[in-house]
C-alpha atoms as one frame of an Amber mdcrd trajectory, in Angstrom:
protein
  11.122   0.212  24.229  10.409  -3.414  24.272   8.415  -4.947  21.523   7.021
  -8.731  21.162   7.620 -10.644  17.860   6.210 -13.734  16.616   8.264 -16.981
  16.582   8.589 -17.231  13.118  10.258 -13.266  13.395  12.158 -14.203  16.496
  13.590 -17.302  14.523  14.657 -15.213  10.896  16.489 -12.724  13.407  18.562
 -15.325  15.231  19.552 -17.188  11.917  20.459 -13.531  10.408  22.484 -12.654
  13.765  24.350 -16.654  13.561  25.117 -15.932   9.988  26.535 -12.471  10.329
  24.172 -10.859   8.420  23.494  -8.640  12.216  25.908  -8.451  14.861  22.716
  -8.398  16.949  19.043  -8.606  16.877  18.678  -4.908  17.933  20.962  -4.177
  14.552  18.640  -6.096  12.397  15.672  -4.638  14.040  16.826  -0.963  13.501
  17.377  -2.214   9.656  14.375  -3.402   9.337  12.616   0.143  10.487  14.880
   1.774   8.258  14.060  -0.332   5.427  10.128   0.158   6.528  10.584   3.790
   6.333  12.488   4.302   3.322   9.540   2.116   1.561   6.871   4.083   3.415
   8.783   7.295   1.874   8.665   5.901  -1.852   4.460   5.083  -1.662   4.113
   8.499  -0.612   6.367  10.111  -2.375   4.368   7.748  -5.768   1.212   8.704
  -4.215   1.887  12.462  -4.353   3.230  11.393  -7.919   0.093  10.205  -8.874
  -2.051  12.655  -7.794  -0.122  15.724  -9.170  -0.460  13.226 -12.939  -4.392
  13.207 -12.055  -4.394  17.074 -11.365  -2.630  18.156 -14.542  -5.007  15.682
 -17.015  -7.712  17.377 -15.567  -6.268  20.537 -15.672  -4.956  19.694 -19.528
  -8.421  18.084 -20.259 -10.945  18.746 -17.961 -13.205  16.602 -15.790 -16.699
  15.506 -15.138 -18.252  17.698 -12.155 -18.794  15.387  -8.853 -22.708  15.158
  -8.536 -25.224  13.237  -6.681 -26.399  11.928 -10.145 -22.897  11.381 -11.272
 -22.414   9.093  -7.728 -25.584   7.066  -7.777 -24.384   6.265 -11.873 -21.109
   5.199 -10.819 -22.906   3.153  -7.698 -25.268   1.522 -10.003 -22.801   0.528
 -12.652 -20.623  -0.654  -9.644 -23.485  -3.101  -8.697 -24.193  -4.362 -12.378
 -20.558  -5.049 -12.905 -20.276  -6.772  -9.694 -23.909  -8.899 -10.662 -22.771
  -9.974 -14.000 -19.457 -10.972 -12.102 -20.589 -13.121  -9.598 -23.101 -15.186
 -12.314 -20.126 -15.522 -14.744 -18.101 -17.450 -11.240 -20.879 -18.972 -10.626
């Protein structure tokens, strides 16, 4: 597989790879995709987190039922929040 990098990547590689830090640009490559997926592993792993937290307060607490009504309130207050925003920057 060949890839292109910018400059600016090409450039942090080859001071890494002078330093010692790689013994090659392919090695700091492959540690870069491994750090990539180990991070990519912890949002979804704190994602799935998350959601099972959100599942149990509702199913501790209960919830509001998802309605048209209930939508076009939380739309509206969306766009008031948003109005008095942008005349409080202004």
């Amino acid at each position: 597989m060949q890839v292109e990098i910018s400059p600016e990547a090409a450039a942090t590689i080859a001071q890494w790879v002078s330093r010692g830090t790689y013994a090659d640009a392919s090695e700091a490559v492959e540690e870069a995709v491994w750090r990539l997926k180990e991070a990519d592993a912890a949002y979804v792993a704190r994602l799935n987190e998350m959601i099972d937290e959100a599942v149990a307060s509702l199913d501790a607490h209960g919830g509001t039922p998802w309605t048209p009504d209930l939508a076009d309130r939380i739309i509206a207050d969306g766009q008031k929040r948003r109005a008095a925003r942008r005349r409080y920057s202004a």
